[in-house]
PDB file of N, CA, C and O in Angstrom:
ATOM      1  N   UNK A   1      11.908   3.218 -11.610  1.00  0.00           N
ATOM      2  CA  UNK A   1      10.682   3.156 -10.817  1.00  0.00           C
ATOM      3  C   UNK A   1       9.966   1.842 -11.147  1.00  0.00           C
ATOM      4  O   UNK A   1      10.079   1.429 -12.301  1.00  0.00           O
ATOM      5  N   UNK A   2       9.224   1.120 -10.246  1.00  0.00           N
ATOM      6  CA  UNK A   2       8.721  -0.228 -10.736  1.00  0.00           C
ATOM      7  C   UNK A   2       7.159  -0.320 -10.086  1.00  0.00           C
ATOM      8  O   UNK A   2       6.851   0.242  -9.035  1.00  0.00           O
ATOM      9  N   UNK A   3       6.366  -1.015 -10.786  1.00  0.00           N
ATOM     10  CA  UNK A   3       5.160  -0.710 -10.267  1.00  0.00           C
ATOM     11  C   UNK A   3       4.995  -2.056  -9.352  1.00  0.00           C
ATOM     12  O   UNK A   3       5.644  -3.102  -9.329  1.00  0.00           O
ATOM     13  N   UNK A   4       4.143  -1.716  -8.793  1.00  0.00           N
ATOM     14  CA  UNK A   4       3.793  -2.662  -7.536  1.00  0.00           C
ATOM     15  C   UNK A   4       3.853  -4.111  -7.590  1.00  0.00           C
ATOM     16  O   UNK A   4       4.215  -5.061  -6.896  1.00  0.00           O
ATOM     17  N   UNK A   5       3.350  -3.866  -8.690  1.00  0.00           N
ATOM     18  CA  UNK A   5       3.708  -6.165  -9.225  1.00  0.00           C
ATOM     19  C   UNK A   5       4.825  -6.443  -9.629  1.00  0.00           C
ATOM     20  O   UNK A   5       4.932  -7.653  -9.826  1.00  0.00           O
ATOM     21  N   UNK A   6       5.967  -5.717  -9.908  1.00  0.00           N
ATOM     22  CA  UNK A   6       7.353  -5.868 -10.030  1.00  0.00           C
ATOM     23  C   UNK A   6       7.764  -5.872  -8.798  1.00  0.00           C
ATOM     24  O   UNK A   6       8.492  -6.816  -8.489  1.00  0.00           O
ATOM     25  N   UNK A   7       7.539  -5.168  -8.071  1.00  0.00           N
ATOM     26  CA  UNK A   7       8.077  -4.797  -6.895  1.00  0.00           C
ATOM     27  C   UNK A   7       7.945  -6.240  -5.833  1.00  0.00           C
ATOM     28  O   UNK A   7       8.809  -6.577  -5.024  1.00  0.00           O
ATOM     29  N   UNK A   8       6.525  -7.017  -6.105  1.00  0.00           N
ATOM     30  CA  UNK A   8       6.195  -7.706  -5.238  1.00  0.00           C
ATOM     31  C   UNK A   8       6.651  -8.945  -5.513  1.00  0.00           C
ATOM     32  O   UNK A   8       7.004  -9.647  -4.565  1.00  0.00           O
ATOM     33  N   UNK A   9       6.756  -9.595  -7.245  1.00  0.00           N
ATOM     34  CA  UNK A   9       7.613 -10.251  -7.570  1.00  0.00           C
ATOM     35  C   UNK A   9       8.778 -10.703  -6.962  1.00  0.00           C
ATOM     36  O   UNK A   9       9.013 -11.776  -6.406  1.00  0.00           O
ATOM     37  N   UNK A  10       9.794  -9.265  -7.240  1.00  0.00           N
ATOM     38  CA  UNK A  10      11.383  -9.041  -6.917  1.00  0.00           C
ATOM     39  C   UNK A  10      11.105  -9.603  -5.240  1.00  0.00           C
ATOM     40  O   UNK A  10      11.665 -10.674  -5.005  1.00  0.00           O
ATOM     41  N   UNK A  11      10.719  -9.307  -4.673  1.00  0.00           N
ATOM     42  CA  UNK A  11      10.875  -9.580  -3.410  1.00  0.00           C
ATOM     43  C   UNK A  11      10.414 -11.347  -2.935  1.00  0.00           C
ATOM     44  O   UNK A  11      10.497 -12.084  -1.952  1.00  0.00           O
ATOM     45  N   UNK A  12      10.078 -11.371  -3.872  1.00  0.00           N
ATOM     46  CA  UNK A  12       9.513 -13.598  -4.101  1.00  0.00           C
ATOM     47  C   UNK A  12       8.455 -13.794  -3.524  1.00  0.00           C
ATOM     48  O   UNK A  12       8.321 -14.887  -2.974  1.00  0.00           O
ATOM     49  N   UNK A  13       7.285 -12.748  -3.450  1.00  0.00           N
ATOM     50  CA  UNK A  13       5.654 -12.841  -2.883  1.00  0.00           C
ATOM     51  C   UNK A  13       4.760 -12.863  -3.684  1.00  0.00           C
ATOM     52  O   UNK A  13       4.646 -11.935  -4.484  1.00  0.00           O
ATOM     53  N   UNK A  14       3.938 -13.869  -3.681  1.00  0.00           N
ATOM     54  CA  UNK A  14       2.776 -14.165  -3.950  1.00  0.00           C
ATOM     55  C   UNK A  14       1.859 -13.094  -4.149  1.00  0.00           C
ATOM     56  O   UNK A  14       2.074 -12.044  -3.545  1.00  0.00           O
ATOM     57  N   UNK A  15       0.669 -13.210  -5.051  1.00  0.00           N
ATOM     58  CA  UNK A  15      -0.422 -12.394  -4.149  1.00  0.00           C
ATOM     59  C   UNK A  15      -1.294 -12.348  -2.965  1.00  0.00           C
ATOM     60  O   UNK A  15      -1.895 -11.503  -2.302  1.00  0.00           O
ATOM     61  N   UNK A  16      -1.028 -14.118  -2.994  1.00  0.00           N
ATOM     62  CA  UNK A  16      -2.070 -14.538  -1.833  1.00  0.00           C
ATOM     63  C   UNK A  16      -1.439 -14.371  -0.305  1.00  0.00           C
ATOM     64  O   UNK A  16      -2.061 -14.260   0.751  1.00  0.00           O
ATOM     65  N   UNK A  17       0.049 -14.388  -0.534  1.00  0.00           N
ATOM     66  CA  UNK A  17       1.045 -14.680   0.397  1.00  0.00           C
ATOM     67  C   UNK A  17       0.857 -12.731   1.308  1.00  0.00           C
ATOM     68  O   UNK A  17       0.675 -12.376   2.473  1.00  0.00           O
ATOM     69  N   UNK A  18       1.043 -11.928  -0.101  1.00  0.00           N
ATOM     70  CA  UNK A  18       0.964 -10.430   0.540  1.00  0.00           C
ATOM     71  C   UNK A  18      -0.254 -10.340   0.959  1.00  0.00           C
ATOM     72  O   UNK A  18      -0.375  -9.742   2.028  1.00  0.00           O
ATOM     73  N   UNK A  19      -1.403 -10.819   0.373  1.00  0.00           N
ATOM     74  CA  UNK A  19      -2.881 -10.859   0.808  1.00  0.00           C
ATOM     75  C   UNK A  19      -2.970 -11.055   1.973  1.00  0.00           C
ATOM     76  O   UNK A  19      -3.836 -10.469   2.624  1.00  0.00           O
ATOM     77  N   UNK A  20      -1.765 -12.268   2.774  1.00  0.00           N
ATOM     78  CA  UNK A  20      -2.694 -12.803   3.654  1.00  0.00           C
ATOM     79  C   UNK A  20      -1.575 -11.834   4.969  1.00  0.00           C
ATOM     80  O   UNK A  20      -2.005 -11.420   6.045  1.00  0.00           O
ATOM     81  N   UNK A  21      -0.693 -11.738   4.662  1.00  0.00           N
ATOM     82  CA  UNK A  21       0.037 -10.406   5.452  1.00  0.00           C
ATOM     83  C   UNK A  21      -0.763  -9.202   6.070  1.00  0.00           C
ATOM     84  O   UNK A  21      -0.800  -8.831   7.244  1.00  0.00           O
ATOM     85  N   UNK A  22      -1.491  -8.615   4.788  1.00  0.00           N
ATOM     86  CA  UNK A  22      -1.914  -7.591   5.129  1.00  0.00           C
ATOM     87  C   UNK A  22      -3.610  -7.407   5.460  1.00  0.00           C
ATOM     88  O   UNK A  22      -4.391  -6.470   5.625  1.00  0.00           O
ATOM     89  N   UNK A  23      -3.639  -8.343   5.452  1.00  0.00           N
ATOM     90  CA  UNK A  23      -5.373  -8.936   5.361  1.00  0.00           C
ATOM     91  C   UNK A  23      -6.104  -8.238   4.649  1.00  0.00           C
ATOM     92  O   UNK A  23      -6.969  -7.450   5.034  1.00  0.00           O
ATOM     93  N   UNK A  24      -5.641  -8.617   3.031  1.00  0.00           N
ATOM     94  CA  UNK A  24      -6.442  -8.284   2.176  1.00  0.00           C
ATOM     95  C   UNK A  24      -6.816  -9.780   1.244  1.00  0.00           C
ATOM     96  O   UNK A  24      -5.799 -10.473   1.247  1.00  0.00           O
ATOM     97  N   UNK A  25      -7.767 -10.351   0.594  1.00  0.00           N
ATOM     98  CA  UNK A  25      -7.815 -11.530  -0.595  1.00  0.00           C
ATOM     99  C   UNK A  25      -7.103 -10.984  -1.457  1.00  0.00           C
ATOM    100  O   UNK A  25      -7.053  -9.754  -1.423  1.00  0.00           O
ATOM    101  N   UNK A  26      -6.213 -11.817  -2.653  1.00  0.00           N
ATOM    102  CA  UNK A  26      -5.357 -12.038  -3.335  1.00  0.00           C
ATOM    103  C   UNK A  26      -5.920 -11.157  -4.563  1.00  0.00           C
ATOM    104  O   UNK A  26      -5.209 -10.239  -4.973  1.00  0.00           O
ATOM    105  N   UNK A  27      -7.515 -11.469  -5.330  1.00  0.00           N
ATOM    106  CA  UNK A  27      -8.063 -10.423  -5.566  1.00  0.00           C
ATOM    107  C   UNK A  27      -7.989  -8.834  -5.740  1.00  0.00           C
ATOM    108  O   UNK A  27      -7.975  -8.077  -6.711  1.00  0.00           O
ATOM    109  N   UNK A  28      -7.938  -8.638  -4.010  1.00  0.00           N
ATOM    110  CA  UNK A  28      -7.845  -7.258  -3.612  1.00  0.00           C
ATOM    111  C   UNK A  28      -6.590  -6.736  -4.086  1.00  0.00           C
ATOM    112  O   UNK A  28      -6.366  -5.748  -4.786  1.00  0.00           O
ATOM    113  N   UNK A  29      -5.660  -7.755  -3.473  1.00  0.00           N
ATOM    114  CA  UNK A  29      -4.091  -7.460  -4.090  1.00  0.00           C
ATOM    115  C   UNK A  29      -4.149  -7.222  -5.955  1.00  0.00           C
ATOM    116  O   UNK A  29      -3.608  -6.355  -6.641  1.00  0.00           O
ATOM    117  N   UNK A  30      -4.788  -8.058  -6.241  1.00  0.00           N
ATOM    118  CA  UNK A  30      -4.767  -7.772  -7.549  1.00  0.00           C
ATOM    119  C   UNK A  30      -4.875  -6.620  -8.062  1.00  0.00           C
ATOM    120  O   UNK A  30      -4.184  -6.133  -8.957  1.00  0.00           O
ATOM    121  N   UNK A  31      -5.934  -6.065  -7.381  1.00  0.00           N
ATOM    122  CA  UNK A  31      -7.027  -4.665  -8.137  1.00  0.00           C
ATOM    123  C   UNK A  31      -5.864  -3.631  -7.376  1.00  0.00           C
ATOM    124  O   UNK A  31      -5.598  -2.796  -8.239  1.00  0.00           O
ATOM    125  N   UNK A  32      -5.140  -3.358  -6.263  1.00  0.00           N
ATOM    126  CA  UNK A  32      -4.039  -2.780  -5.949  1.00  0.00           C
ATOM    127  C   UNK A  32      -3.354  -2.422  -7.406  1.00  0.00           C
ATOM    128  O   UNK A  32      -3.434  -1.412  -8.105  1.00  0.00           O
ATOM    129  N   UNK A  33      -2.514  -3.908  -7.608  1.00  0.00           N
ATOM    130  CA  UNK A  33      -1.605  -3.526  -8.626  1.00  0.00           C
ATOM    131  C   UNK A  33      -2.210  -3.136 -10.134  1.00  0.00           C
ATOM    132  O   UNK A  33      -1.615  -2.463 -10.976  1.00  0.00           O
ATOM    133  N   UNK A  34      -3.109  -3.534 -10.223  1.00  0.00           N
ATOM    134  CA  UNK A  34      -4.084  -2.571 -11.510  1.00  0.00           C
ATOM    135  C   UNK A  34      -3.985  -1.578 -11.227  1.00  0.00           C
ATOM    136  O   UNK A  34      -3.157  -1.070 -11.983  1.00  0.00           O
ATOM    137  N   UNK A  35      -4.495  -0.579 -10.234  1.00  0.00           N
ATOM    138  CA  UNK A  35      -4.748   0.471  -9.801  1.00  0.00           C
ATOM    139  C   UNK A  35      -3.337   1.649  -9.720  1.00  0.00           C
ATOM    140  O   UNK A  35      -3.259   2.808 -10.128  1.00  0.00           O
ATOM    141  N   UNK A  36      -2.340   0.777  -9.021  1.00  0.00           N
ATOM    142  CA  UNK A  36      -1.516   1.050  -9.717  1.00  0.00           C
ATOM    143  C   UNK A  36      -1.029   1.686 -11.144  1.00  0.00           C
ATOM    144  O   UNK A  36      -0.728   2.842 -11.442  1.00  0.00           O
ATOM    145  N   UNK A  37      -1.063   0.702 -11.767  1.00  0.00           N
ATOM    146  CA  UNK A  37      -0.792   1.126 -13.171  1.00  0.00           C
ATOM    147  C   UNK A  37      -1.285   2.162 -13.633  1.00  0.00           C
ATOM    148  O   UNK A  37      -0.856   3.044 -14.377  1.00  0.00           O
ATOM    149  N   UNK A  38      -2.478   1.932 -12.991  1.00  0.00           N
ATOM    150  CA  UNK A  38      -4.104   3.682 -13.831  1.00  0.00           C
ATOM    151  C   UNK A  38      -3.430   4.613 -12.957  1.00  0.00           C
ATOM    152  O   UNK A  38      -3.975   5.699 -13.155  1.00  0.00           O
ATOM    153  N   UNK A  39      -2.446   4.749 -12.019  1.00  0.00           N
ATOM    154  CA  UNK A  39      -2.442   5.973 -11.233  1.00  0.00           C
ATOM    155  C   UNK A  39      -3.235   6.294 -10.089  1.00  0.00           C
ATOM    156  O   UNK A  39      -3.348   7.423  -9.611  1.00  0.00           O
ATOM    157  N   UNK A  40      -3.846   5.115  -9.621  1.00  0.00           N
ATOM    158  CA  UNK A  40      -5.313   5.181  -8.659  1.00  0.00           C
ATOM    159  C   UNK A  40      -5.270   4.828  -7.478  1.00  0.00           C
ATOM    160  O   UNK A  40      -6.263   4.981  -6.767  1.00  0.00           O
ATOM    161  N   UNK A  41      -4.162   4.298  -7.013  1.00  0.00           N
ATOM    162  CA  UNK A  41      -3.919   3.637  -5.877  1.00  0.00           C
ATOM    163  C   UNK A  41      -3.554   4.909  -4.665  1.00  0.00           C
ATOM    164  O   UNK A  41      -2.564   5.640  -4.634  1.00  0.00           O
ATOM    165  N   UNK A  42      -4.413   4.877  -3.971  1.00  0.00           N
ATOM    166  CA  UNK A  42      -4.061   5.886  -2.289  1.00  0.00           C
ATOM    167  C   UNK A  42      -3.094   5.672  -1.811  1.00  0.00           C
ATOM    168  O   UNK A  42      -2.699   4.507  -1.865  1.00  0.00           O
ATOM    169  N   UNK A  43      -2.493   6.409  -1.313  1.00  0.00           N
ATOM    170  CA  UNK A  43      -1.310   6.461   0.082  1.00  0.00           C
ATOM    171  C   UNK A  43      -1.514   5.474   0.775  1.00  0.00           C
ATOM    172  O   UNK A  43      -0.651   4.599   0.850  1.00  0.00           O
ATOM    173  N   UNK A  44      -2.630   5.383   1.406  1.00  0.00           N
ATOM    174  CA  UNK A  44      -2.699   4.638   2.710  1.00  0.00           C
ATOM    175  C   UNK A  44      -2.465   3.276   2.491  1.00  0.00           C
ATOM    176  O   UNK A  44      -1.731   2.512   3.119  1.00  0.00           O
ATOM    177  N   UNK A  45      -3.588   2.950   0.968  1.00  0.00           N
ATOM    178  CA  UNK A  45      -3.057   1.404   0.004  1.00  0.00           C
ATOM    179  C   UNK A  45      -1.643   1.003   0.074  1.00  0.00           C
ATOM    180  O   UNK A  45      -1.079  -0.031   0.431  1.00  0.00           O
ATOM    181  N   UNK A  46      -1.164   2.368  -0.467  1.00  0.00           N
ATOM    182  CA  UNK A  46       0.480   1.832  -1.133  1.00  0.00           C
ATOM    183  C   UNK A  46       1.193   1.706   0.396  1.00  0.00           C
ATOM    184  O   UNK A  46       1.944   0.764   0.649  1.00  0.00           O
ATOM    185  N   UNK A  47       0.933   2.569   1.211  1.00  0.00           N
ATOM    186  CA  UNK A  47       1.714   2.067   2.367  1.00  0.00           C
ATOM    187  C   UNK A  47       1.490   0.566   3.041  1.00  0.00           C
ATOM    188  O   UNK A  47       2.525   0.054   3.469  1.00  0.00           O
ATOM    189  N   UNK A  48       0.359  -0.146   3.177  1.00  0.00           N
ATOM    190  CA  UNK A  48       0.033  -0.999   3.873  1.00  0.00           C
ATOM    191  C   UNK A  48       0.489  -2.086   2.944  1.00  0.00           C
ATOM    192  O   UNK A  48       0.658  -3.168   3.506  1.00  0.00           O
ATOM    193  N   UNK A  49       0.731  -2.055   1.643  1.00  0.00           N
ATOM    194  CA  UNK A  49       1.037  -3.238   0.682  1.00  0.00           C
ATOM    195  C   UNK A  49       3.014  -2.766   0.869  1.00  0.00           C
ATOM    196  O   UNK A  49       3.871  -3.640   0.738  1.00  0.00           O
ATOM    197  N   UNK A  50       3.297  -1.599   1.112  1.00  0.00           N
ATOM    198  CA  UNK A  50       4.956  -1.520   0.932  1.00  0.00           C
ATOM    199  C   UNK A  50       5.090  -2.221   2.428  1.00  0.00           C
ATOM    200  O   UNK A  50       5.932  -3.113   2.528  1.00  0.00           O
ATOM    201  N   UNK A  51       4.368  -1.898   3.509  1.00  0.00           N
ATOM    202  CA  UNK A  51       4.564  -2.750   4.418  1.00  0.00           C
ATOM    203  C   UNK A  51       4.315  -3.841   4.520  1.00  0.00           C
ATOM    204  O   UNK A  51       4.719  -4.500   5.478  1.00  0.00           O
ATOM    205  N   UNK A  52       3.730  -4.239   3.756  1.00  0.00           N
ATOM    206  CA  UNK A  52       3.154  -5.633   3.922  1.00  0.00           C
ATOM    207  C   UNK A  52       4.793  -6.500   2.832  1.00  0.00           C
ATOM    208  O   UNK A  52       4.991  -7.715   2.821  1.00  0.00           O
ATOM    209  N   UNK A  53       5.158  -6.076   2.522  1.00  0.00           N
ATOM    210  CA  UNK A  53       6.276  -6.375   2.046  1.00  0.00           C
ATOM    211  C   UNK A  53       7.997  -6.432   2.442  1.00  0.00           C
ATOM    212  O   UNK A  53       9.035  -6.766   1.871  1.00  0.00           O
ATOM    213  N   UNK A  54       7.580  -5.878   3.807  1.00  0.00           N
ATOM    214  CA  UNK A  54       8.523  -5.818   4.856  1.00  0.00           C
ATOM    215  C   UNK A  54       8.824  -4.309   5.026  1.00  0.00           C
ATOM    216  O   UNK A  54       9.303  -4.020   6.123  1.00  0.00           O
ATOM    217  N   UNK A  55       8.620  -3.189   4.071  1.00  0.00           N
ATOM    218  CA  UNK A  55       9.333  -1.886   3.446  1.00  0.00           C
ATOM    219  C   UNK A  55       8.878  -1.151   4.517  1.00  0.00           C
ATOM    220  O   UNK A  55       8.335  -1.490   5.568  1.00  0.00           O
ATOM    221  N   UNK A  56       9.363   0.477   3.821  1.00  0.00           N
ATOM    222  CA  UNK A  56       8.840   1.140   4.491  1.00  0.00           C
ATOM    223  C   UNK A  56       8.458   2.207   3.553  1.00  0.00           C
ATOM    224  O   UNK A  56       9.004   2.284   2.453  1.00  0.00           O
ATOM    225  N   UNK A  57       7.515   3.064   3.944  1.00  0.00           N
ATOM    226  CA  UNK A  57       7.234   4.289   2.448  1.00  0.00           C
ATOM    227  C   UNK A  57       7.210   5.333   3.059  1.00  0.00           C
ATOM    228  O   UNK A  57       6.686   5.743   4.095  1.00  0.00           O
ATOM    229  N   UNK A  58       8.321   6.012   1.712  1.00  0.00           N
ATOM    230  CA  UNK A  58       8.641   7.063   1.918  1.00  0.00           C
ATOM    231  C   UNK A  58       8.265   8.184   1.164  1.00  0.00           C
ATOM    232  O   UNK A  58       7.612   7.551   0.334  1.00  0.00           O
ATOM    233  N   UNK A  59       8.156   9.382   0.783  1.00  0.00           N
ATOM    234  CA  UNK A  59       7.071  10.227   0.018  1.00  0.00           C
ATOM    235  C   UNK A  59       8.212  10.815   0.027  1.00  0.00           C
ATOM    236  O   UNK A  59       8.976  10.839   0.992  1.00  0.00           O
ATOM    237  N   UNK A  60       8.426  11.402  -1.206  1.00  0.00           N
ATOM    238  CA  UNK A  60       9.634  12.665  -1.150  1.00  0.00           C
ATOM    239  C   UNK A  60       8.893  13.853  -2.545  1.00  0.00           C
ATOM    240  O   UNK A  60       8.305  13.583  -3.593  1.00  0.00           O
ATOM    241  N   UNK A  61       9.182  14.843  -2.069  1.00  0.00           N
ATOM    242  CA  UNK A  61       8.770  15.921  -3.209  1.00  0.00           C
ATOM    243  C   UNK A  61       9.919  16.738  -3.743  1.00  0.00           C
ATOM    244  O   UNK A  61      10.727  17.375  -3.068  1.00  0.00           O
ATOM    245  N   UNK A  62       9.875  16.631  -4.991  1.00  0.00           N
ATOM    246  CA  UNK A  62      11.051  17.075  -5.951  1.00  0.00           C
ATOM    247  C   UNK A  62      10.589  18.527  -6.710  1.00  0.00           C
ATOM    248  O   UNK A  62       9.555  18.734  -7.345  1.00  0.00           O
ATOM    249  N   UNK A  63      11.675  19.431  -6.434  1.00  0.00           N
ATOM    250  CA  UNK A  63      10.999  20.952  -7.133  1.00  0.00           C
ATOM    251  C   UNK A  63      12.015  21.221  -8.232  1.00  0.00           C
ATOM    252  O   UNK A  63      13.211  20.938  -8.161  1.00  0.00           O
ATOM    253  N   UNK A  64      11.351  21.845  -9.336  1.00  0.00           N
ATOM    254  CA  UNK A  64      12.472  22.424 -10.013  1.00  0.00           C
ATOM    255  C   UNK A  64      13.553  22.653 -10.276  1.00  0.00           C
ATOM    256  O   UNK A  64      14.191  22.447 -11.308  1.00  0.00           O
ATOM    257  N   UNK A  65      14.051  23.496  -8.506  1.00  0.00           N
ATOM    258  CA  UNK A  65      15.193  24.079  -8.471  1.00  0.00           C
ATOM    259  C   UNK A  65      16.067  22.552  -7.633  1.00  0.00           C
ATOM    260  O   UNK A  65      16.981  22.842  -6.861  1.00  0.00           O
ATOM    261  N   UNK A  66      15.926  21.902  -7.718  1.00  0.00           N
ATOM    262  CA  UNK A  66      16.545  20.749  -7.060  1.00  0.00           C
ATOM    263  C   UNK A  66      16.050  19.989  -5.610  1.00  0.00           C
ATOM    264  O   UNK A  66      16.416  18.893  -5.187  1.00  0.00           O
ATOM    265  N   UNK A  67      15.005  21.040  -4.944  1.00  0.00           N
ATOM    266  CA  UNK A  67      14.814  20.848  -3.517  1.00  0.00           C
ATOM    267  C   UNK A  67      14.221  19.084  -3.774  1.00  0.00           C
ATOM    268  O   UNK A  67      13.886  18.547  -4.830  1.00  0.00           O
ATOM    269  N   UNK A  68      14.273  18.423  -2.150  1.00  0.00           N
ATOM    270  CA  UNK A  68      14.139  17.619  -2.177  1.00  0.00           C
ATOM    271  C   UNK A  68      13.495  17.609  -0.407  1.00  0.00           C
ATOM    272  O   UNK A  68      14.108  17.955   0.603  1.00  0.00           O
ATOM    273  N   UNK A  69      12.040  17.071  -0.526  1.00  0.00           N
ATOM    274  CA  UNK A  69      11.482  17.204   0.719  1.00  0.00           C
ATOM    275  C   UNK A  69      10.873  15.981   1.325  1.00  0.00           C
ATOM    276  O   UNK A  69      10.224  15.494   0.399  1.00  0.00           O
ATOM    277  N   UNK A  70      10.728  15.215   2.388  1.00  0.00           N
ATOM    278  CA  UNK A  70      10.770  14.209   2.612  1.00  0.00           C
ATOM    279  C   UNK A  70       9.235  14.644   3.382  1.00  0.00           C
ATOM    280  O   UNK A  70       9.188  15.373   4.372  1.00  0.00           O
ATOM    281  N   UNK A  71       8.179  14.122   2.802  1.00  0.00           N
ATOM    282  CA  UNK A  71       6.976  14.016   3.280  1.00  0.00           C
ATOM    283  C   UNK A  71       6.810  13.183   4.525  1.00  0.00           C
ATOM    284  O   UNK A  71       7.469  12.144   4.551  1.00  0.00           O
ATOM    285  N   UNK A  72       5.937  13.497   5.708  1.00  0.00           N
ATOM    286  CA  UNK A  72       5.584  12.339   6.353  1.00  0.00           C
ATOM    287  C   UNK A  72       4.250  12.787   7.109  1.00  0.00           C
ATOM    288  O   UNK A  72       4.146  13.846   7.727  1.00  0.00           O
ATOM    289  N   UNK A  73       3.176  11.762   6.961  1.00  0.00           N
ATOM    290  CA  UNK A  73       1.820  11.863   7.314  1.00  0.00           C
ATOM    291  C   UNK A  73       1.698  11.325   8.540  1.00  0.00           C
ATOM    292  O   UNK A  73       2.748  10.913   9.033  1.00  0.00           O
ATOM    293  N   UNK A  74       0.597  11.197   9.246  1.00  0.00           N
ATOM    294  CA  UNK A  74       0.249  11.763  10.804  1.00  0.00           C
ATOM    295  C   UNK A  74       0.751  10.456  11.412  1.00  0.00           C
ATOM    296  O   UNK A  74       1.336  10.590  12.487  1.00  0.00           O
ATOM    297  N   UNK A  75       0.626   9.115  10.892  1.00  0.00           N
ATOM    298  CA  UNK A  75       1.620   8.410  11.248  1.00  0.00           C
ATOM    299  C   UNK A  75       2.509   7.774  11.161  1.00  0.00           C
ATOM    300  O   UNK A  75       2.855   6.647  11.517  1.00  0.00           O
ATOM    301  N   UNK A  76       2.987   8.757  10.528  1.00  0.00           N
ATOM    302  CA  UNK A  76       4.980   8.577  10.239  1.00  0.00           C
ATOM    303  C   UNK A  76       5.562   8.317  11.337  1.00  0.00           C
ATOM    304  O   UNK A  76       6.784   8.170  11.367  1.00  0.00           O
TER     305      UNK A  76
END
């Protein structure tokens, strides 16, 4: 699993570069990948920065017994 500033790295982007993708300041991007780390970052955040990265996000829920469920919100 890699947190968001690895992620954005690996892919050879800037902050300012994803900043200016997703129209957020480089800043903002920053406090993202902090937020990150604390566990704090929203859905809607992490989607618009995985897109803003070309990606796509996917939510999956893992149970106990093995199940494996593929989340998708209202505009999936």
């Amino acid at each position: 699993m890699k947190a968001l500033g690895e992620l954005r790295r690996a892919r050879g982007v800037t902050q300012q570069q994803l900043g200016d993708t997703i129209g957020r300041s480089q800043r903002q991007v920053s406090r993202a990948e902090r937020d990150d780390d604390a566990g704090d970052l929203q859905v809607a955040s992490l989607r618009r920065y995985v897109e803003g990265l070309g990606g796509r996000l996917e939510i999956v829920a893992v149970f106990p017994d093995g199940e494996r469920v593929q989340l998708e919100g209202p505009d999936a």
